[in-house]
C-alpha positions in Angstrom: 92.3 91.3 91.8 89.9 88.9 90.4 87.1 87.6 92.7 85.4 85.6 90.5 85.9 84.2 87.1 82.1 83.6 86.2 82.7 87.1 84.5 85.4 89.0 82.4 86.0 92.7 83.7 84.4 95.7 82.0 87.3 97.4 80.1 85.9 100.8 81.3 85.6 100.2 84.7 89.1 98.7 84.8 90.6 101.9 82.9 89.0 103.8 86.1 89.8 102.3 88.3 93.6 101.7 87.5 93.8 105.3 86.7 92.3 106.6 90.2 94.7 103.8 92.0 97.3 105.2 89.8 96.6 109.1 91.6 95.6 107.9 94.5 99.1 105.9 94.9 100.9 109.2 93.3 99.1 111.9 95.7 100.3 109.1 98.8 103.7 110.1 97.8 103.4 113.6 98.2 105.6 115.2 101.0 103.5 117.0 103.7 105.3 117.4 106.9 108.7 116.7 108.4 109.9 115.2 111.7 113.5 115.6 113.2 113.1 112.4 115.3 111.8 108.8 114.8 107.8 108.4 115.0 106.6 105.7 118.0 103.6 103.8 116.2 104.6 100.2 117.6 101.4 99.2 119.4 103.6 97.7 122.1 104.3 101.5 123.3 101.3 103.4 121.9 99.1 100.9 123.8 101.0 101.4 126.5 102.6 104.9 126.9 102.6 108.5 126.0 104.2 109.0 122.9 105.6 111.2 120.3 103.2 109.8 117.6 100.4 110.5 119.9 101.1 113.4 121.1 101.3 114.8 117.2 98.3 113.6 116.1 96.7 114.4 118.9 98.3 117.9 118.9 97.2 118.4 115.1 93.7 118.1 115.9 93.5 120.9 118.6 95.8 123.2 115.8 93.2 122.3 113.3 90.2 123.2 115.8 91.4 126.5 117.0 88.2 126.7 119.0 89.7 123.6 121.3 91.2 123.9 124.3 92.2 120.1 124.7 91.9 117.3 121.8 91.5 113.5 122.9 91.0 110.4 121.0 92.3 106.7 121.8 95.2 104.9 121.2 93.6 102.4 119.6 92.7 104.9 116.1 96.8 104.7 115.4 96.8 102.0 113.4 100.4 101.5 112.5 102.7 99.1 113.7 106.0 100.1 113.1 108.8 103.1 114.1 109.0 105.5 111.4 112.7 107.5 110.7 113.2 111.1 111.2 113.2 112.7 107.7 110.1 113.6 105.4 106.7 112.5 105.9 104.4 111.6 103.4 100.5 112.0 103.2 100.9 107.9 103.1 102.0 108.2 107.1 98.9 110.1 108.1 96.6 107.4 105.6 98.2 104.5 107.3 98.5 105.6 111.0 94.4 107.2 110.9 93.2 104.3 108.3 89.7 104.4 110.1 87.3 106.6 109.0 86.4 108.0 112.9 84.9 111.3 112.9 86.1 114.3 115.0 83.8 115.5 117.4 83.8 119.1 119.4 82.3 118.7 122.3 82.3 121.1 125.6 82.7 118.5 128.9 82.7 120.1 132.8 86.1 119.6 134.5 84.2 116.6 136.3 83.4 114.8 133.2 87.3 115.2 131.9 88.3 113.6 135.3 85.7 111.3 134.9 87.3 110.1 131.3 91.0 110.2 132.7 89.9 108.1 136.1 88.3 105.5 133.2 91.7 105.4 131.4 93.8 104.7 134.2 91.2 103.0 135.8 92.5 99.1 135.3 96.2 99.8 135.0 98.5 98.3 134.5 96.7 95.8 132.7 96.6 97.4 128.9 92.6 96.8 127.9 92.3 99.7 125.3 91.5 102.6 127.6 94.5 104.8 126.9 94.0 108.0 125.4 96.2 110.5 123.1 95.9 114.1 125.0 96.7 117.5 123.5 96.5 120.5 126.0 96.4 119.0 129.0 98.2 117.0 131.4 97.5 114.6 134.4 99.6 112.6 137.3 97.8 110.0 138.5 98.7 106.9 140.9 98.0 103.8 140.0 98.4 102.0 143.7 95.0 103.9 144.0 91.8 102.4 144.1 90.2 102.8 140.9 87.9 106.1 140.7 90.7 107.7 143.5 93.8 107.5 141.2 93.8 110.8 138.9 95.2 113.4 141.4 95.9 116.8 138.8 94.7 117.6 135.6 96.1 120.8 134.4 94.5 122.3 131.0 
């Protein structure tokens, strides 16, 4: 793509860079994972609801950080838009779904300050303002007819 015309491409920069895009595109085919059921990454659910696309990211974060007990990041890192098939999965998905470059963080919290996090997420629901979070290793029930701060009733890790 051309941004300007005031100047005429360097041929040796152009060789470059079509030859990275060229691996880059060819390594985004490779096959690195499998799933036997469809992927949820429509915002309308993962903005919304626990899900399987979630819940795998999520979970591949505590695998990869055997030290972990729990794994959290928000919703709002997936970045697709769209329900992928059951069948092969390329490094493409995990490119696409994770395009920002966040940064994981291990970080030891009191039980208080997980609570603390959880009441935040469910804390203006069910309005849908950003605050849900992916979980791996853990599991609340909560009630959202509660006044906020008073709504997370278990959390089990």
């Amino acid at each position: 793509m051309r941004i300007t015309e005031r100047f005429e491409p360097e041929p040796a920069m152009v060789e470059y860079v079509d030859r990275y895009a060229f691996d880059l595109t060819k390594k985004m085919e490779e096959v690195v994972g499998f799933s036997e059921v469809d992927l949820e990454c429509r915002q309308e659910h993962t903005r919304l609801e626990e899900t399987n696309t979630a819940n795998f990211i999520a979970d591949i974060i505590r695998f990869e950080n055997p030290t972990c007990d729990i794994a959290i990041i928000t919703t709002g890192a997936l970045r697709m838009n769209t329900l992928i098939p059951a069948g092969e999965l390329k490094l493409k998905f995990f490119a696409d779904i994770l395009a920002l470059p966040d940064i994981i963080v291990l970080k030891s919290v009191t039980g208080k300050a997980l609570k603390s996090a959880f009441e935040n997420m469910v804390s203006h629901l069910p309005l849908l303002d950003g605050r849900l979070l992916c979980i791996s290793g853990c599991s609340l029930t909560y009630d959202i007819s509660q006044a906020p701060g008073n709504r997370v009733k278990e959390v089990f890790v």
